[in-house]
LUMSE-133911 format. One record per residue (C-alpha): residue number from 1; z, y negated, x negated. Coordinates in pm, 1 decimal, decimal comma, padded with zeros to 6 digits. Layout:
# residues N
{resi = NUM&Z = Z&Y = Y&X = X};
...
//
This chain:
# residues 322
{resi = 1&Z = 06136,7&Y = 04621,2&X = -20053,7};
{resi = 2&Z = 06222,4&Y = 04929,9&X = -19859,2};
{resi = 3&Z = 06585,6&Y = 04807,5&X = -19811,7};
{resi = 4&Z = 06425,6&Y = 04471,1&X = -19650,1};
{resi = 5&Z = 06177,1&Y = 04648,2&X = -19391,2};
{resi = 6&Z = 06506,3&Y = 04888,7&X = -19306,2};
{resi = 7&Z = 06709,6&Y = 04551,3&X = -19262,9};
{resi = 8&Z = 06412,5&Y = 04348,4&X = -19134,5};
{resi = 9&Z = 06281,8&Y = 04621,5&X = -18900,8};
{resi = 10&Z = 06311,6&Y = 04506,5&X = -18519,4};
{resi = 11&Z = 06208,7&Y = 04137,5&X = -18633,9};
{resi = 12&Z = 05862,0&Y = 04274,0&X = -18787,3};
{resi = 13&Z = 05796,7&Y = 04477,9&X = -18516,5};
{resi = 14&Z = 05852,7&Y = 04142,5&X = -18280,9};
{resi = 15&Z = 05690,0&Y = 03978,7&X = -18539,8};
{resi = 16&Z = 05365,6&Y = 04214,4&X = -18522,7};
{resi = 17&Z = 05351,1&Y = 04195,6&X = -18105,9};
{resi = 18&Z = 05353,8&Y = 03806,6&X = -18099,1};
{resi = 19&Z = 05053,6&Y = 03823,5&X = -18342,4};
{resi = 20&Z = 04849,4&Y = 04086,6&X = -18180,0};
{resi = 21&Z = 04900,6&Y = 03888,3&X = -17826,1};
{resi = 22&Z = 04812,6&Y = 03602,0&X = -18045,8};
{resi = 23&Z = 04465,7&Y = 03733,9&X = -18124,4};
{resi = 24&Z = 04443,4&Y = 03899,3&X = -17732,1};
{resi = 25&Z = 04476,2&Y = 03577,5&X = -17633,3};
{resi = 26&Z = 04239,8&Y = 03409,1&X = -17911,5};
{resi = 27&Z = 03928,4&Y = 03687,6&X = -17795,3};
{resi = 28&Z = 04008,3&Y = 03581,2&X = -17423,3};
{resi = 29&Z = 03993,2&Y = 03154,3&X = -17501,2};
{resi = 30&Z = 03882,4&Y = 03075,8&X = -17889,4};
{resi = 31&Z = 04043,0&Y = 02747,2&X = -17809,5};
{resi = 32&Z = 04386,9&Y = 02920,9&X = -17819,4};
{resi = 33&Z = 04367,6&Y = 02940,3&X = -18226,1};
{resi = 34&Z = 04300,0&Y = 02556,9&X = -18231,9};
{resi = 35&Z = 04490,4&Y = 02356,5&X = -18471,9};
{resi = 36&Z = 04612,5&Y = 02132,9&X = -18124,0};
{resi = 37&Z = 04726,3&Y = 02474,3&X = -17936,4};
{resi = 38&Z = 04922,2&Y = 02603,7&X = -18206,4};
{resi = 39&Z = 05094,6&Y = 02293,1&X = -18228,8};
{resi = 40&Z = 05156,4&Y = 02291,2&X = -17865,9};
{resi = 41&Z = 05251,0&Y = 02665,5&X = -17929,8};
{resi = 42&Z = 05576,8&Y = 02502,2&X = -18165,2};
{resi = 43&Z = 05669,9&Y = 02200,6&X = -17976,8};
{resi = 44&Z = 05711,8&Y = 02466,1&X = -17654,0};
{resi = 45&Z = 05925,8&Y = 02652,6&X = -17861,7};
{resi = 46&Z = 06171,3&Y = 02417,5&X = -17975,9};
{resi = 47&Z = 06363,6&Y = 02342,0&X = -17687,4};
{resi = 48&Z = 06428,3&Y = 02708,0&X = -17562,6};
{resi = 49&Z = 06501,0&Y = 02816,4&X = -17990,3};
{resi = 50&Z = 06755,4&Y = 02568,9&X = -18027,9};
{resi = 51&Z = 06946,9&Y = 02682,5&X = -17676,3};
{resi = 52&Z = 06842,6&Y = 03059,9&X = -17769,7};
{resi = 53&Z = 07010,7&Y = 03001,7&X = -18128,1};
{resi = 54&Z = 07351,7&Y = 02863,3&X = -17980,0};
{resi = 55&Z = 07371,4&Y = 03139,7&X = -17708,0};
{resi = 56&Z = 07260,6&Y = 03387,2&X = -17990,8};
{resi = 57&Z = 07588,6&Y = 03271,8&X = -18137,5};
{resi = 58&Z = 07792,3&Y = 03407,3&X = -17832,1};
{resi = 59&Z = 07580,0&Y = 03678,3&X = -17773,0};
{resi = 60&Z = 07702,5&Y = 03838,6&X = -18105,9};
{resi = 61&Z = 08043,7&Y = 03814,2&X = -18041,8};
{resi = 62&Z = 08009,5&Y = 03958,8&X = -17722,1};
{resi = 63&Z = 08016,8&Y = 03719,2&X = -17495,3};
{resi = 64&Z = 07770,3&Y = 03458,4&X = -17285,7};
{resi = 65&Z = 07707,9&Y = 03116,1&X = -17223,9};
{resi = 66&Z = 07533,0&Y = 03059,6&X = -16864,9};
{resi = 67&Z = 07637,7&Y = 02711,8&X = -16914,7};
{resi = 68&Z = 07442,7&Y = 02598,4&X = -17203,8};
{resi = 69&Z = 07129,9&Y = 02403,8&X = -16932,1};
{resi = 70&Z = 07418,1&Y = 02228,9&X = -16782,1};
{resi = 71&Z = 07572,6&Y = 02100,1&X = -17118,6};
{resi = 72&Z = 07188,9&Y = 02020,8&X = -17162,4};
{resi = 73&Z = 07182,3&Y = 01808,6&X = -16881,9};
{resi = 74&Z = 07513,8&Y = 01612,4&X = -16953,2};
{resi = 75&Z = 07425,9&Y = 01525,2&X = -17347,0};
{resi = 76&Z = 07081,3&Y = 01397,4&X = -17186,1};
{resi = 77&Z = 07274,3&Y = 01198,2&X = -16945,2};
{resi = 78&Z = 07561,5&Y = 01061,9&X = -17171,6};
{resi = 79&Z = 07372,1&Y = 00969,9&X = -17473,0};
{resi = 80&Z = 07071,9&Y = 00831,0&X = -17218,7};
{resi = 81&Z = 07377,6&Y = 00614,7&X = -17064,4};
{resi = 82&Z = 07408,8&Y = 00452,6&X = -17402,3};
{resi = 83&Z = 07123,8&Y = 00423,7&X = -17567,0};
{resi = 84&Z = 06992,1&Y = 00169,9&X = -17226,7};
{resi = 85&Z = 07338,0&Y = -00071,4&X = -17264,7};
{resi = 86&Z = 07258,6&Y = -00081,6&X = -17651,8};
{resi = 87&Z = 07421,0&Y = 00174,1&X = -17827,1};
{resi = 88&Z = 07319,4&Y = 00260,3&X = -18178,0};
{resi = 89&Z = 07038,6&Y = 00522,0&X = -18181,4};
{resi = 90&Z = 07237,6&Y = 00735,0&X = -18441,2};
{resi = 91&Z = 07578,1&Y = 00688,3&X = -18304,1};
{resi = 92&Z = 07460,6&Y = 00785,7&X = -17932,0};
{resi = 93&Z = 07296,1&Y = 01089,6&X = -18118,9};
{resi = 94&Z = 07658,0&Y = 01170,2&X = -18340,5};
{resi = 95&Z = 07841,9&Y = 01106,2&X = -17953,6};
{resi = 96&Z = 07571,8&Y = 01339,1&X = -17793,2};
{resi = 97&Z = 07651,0&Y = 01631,1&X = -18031,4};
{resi = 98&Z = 08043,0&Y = 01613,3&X = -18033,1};
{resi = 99&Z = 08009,8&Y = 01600,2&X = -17628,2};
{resi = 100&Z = 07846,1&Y = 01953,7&X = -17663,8};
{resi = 101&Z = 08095,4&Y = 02068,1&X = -17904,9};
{resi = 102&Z = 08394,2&Y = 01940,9&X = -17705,4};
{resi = 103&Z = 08173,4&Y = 02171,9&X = -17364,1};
{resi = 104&Z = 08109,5&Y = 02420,4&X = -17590,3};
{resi = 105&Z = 08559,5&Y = 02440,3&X = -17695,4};
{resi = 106&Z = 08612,7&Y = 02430,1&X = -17295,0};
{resi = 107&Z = 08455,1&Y = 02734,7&X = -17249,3};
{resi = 108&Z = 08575,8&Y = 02906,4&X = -17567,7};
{resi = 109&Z = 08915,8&Y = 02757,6&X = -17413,5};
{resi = 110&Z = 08846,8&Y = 02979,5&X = -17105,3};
{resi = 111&Z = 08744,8&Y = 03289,9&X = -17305,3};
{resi = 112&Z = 08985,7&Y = 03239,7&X = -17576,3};
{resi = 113&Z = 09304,7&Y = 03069,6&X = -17450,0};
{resi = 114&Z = 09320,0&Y = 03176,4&X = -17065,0};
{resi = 115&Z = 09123,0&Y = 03532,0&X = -17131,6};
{resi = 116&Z = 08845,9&Y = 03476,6&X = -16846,5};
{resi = 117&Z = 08540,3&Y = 03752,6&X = -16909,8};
{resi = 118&Z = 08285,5&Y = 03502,3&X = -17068,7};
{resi = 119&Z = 08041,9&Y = 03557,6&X = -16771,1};
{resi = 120&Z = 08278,2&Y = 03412,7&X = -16526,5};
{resi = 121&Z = 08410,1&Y = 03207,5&X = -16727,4};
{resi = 122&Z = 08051,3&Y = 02990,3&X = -16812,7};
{resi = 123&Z = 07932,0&Y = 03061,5&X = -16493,2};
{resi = 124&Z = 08226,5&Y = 02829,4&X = -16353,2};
{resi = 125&Z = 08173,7&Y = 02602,8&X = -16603,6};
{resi = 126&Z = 07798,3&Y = 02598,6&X = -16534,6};
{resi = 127&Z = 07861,9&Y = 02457,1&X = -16169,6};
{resi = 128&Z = 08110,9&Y = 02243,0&X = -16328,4};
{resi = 129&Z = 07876,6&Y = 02064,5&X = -16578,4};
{resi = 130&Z = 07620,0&Y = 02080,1&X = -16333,9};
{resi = 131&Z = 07846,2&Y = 01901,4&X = -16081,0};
{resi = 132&Z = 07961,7&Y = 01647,8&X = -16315,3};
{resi = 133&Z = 07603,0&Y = 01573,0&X = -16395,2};
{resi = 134&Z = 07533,8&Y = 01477,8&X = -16032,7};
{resi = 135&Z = 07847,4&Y = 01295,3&X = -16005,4};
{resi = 136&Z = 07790,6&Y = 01057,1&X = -16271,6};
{resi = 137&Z = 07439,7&Y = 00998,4&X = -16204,4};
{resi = 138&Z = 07453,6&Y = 01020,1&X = -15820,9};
{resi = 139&Z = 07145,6&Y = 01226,3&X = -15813,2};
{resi = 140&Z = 06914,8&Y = 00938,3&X = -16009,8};
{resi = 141&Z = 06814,4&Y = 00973,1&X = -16331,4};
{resi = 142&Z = 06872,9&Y = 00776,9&X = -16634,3};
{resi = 143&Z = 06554,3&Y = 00580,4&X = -16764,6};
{resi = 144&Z = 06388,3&Y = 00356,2&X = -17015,1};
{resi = 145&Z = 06522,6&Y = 00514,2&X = -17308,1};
{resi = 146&Z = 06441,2&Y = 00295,5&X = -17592,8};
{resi = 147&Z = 06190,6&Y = 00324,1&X = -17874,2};
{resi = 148&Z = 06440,1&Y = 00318,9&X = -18127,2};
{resi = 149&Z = 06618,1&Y = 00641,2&X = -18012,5};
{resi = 150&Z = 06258,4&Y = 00784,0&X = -17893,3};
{resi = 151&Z = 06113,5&Y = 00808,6&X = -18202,0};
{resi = 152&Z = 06399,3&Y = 00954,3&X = -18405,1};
{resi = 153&Z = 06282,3&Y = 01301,1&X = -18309,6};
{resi = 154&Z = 05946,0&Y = 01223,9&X = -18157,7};
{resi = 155&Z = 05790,8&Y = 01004,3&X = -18423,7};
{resi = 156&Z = 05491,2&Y = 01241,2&X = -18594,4};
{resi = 157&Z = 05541,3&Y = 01362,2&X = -18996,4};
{resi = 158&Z = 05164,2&Y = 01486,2&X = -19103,4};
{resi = 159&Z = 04898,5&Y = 01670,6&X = -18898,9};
{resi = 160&Z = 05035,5&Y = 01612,7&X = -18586,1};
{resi = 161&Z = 05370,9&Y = 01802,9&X = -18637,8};
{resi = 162&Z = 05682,3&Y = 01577,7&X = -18496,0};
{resi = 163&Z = 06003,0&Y = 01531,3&X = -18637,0};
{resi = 164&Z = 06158,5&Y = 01744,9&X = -18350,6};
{resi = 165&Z = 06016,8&Y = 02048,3&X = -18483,3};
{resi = 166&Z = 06130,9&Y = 02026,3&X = -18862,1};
{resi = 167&Z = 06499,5&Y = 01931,4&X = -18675,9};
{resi = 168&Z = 06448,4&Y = 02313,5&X = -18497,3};
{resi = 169&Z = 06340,6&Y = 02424,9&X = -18838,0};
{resi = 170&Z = 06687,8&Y = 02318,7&X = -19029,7};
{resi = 171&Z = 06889,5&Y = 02448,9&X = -18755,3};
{resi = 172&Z = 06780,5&Y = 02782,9&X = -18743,9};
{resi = 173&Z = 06782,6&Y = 02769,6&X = -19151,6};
{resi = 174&Z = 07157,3&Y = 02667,8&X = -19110,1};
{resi = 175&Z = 07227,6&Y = 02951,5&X = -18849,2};
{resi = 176&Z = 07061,4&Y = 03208,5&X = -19086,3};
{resi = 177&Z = 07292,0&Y = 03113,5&X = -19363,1};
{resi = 178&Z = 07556,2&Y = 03111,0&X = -19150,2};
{resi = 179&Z = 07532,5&Y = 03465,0&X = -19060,4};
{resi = 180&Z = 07424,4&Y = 03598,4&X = -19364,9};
{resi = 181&Z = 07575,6&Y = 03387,9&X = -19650,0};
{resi = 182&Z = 07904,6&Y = 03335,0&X = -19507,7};
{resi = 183&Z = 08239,5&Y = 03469,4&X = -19468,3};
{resi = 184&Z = 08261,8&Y = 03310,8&X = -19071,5};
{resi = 185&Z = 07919,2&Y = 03498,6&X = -19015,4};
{resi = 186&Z = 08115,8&Y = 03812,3&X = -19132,3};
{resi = 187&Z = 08408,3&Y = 03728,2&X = -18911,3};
{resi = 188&Z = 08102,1&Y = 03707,8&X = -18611,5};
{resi = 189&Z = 07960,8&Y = 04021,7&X = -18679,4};
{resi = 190&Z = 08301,1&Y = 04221,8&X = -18680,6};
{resi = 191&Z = 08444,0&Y = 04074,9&X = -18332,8};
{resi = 192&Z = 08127,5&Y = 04170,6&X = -18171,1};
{resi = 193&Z = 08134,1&Y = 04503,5&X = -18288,9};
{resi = 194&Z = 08491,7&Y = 04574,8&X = -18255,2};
{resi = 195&Z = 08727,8&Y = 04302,7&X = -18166,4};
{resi = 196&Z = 09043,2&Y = 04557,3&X = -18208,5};
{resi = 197&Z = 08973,5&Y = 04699,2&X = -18577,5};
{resi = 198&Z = 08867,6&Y = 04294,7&X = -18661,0};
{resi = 199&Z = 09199,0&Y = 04176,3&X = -18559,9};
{resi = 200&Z = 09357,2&Y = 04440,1&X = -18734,4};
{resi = 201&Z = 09148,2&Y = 04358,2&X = -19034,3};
{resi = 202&Z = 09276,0&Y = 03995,5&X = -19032,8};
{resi = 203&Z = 09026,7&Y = 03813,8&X = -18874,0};
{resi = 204&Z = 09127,1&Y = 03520,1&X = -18652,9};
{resi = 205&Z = 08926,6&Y = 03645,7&X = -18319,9};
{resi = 206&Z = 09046,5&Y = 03321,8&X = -18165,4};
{resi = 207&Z = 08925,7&Y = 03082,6&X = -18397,8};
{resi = 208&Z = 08594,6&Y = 03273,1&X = -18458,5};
{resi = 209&Z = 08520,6&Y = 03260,4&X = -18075,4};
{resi = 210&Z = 08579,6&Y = 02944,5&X = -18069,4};
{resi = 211&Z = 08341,1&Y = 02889,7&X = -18378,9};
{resi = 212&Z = 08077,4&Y = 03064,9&X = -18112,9};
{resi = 213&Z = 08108,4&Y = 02827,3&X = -17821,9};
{resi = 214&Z = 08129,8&Y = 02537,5&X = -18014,9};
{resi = 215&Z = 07798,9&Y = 02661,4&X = -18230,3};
{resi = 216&Z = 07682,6&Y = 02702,6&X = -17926,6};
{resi = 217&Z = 07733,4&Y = 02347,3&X = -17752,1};
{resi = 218&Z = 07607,3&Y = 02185,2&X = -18061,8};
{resi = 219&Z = 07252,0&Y = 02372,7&X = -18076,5};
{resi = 220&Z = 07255,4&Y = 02297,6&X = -17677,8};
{resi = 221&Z = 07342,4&Y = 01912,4&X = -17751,9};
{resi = 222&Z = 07026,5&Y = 01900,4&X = -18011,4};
{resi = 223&Z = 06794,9&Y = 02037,9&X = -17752,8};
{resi = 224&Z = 06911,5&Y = 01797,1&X = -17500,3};
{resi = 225&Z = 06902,9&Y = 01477,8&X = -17741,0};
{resi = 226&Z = 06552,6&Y = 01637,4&X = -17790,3};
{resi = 227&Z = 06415,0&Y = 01630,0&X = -17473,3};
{resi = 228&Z = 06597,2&Y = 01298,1&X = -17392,0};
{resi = 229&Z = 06340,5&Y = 01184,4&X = -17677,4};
{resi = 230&Z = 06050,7&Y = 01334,0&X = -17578,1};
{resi = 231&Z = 06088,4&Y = 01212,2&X = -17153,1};
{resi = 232&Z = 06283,2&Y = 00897,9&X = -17233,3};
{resi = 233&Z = 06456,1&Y = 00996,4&X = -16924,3};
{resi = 234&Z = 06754,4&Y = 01228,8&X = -16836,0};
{resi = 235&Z = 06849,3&Y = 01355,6&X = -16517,9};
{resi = 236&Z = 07094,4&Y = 01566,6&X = -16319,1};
{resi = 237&Z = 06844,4&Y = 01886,6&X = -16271,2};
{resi = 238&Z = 06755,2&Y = 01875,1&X = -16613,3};
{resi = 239&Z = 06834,4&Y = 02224,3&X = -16790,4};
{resi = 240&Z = 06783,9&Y = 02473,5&X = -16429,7};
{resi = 241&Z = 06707,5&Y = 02791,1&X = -16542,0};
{resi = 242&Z = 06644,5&Y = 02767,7&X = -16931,9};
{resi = 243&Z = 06939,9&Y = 02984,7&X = -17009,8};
{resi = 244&Z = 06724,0&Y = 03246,7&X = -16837,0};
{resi = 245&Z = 06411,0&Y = 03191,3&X = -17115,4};
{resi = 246&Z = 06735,5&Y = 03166,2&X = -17445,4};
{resi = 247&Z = 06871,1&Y = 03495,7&X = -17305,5};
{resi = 248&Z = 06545,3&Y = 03671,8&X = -17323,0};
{resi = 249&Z = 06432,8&Y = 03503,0&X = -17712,7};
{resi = 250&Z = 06768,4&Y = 03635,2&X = -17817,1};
{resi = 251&Z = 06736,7&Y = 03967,3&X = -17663,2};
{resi = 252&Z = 06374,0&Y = 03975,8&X = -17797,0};
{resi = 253&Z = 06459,9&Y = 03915,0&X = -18137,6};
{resi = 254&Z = 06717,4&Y = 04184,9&X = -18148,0};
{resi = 255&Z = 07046,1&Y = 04032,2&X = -18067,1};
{resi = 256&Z = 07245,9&Y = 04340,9&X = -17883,2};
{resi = 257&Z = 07393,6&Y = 04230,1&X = -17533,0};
{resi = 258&Z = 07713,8&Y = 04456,6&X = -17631,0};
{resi = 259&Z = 07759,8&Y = 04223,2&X = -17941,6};
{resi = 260&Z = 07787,6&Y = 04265,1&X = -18293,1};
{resi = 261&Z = 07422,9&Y = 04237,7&X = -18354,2};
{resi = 262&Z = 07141,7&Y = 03969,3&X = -18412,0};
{resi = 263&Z = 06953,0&Y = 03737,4&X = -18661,0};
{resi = 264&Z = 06848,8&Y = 03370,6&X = -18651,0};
{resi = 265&Z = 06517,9&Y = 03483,2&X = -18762,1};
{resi = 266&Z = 06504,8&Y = 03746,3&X = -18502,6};
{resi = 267&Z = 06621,1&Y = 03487,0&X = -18244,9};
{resi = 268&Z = 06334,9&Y = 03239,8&X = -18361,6};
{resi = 269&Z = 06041,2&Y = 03509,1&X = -18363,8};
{resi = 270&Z = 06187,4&Y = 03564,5&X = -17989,3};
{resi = 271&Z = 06141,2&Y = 03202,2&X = -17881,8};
{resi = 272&Z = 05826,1&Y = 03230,3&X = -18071,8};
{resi = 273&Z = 05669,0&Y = 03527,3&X = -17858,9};
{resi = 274&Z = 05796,8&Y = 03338,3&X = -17533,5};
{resi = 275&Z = 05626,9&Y = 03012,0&X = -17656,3};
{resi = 276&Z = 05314,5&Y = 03234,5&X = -17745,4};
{resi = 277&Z = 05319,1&Y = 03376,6&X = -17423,3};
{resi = 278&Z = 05373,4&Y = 03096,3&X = -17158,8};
{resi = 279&Z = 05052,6&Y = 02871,8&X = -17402,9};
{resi = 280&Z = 04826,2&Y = 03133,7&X = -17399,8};
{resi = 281&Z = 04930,4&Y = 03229,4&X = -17051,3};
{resi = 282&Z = 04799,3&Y = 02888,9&X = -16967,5};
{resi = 283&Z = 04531,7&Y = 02872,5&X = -17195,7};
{resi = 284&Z = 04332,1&Y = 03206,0&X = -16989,3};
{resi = 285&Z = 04454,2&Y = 03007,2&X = -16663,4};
{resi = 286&Z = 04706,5&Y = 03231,5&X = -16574,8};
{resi = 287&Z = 04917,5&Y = 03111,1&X = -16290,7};
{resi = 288&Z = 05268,7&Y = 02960,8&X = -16460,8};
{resi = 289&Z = 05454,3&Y = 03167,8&X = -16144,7};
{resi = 290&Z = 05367,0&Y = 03450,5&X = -16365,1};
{resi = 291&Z = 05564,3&Y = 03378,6&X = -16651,4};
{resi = 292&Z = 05894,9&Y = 03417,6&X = -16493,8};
{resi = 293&Z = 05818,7&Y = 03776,9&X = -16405,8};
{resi = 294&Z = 05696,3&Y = 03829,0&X = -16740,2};
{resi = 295&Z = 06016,4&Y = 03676,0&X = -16929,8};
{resi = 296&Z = 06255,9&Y = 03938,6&X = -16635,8};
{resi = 297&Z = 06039,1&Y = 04196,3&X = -16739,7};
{resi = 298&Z = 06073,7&Y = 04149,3&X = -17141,3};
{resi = 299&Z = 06450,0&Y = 04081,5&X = -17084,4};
{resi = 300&Z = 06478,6&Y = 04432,1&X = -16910,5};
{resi = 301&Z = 06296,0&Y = 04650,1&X = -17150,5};
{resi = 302&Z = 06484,4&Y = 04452,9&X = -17468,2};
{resi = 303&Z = 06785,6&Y = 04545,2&X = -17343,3};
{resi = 304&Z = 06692,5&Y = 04888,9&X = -17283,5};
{resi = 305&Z = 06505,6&Y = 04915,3&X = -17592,1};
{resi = 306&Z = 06824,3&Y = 04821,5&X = -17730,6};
{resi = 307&Z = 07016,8&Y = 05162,9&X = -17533,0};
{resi = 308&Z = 06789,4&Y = 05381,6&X = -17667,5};
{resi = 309&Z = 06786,7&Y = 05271,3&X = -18006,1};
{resi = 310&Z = 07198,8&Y = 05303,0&X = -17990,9};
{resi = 311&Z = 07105,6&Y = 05673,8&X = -17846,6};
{resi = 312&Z = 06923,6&Y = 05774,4&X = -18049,2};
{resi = 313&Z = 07132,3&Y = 05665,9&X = -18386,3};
{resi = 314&Z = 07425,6&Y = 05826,6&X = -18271,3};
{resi = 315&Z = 07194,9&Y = 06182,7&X = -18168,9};
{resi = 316&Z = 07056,5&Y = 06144,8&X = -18563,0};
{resi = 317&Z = 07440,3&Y = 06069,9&X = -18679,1};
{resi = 318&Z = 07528,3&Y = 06399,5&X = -18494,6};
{resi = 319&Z = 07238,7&Y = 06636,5&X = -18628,6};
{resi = 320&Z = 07375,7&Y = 06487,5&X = -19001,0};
{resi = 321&Z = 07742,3&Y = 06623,5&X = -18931,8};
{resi = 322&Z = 07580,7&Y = 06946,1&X = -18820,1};
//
């Protein structure tokens, strides 16, 4: 039990905030603990988890993806393009997802292949992706999606809960095993921390990097085929900023900026907290203007929180030699 807090210890404590704003909020507005608001509290969430559990993937091996609203937008637009001229629902949906992962191999191409820092290297592909989602599209969006894509993810299971949210669910179940059951979650771990002593261990940095960006494109591919449900619409502009919101769930939930650290359920409590916050932010008629100060703010102290844990490990480490 011990052993699990020890293990567990940064995603309880998130865990114990997010409830404890939870009943803040509840004392302020009652209505916040209705059975419609905490639904509205998951469906928020489930776009920025599924982009903060693909960049959570590059985060660990440390590296970034600034591109993943852009490869957002694209999917949106690509699968929207076919799903109008008659496509069929599932194989617009299998198209969508490879399109991500083929994004998502560019820029481990960059990282990998032509050894670009993974900031500039997505940031150039982010005004790429972005461009070639204007370019296609001319600036209009993409509407009329039909029913038979639509309610793939948007049709409703029981008690109001929609398909889209059990699909966030499995993909954060998958992304947990991945890390913890696997050897290529091993392989993760150990270029993060120290790409040199991996590579001399025998791990194929290259083809685990690549792993990351390609993880990465996919998650971002189900988000967009997601919201392409939900709007029945895609556009150009679609995806502005949301890397901003699956930097911060990441960083929340414990993933370390310097790499070699993180969790898929520290990652989901993170998008939890944010979806907690921005509902209940609305819910006491906060103005929304607020939030984006609020999500800077958490990113900051996350990160820092994150120095000062590293500090002060290393000054217990020391007093144990001595």
């Amino acid at each position: 039990m011990n052993s699990v807090i020890n293990k567990y210890k940064r995603e309880i404590l998130v865990l114990a905030v997010t409830i404890l704003m939870g009943v803040i909020f509840a004392v302020m507005n009652p209505n916040f603990l209705t059975w419609r608001n905490v639904l509205t509290v998951f469906q928020q969430m489930v776009l920025n988890g599924l982009l903060a559990v693909g960049i959570m993937f590059t985060i660990i091996t440390a590296g970034i993806d600034l591109s993943i609203g852009c490869t957002f937008a694209i999917v949106g637009i690509a699968v929207a393009y076919g799903c109008v001229n008659d496509m069929n629902p599932i194989l617009a949906i299998v198209i969508g997802i490879v399109i991500g992962a083929i994004l998502g191999a560019f820029n481990g191409f960059l990282v990998c292949n032509l050894k670009l820092q993974p900031f500039i290297a997505t940031l150039g592909t982010m005004s790429l992706y972005r461009g070639i989602a204007y370019v296609v599209t001319g600036g209009t969006p993409v509407t009329n999606v039909p029913d038979s894509f639509r309610n793939i993810f948007n049709g409703q299971m029981f008690a109001g809960i929609r398909y889209y949210v059990l699909v966030m669910i499995i993909v954060f179940i998958l992304a947990h095993v991945i890390l913890s059951k696997t050897r290529t979650g091993d392989y993760l771990y150990a270029v993060g921390g120290n790409e040199e002593a991996a590579k001399l261990s025998g791990v194929n940095v290259i083809k685990t990097k690549y792993i990351a960006y390609i993880a990465c494109g996919v998650c971002t591919a189900v988000a967009g085929l997601i919201m392409l449900a939900s709007l029945g619409s895609a556009e150009a502009t679609a995806g502005i900023g949301y890397e901003t919101n699956a930097i911060a769930a990441a960083a929340i939930g414990g993933t370390s900026m310097a790499g070699g650290k993180g969790t898929a359920l520290g990652t989901f409590i993170g998008a939890l907290m944010l979806a907690v916050l921005k509902v209940g932010m609305v819910v006491i008629n906060v103005d929304s203007f607020w939030q984006y100060v609020v999500t800077g703010i958490i990113i900051i102290v996350a990160s820092y929180f994150e120095f000062i844990k590293q500090d002060v490990e290393a000054m217990l480490a020391r007093h144990k030699k001595a």
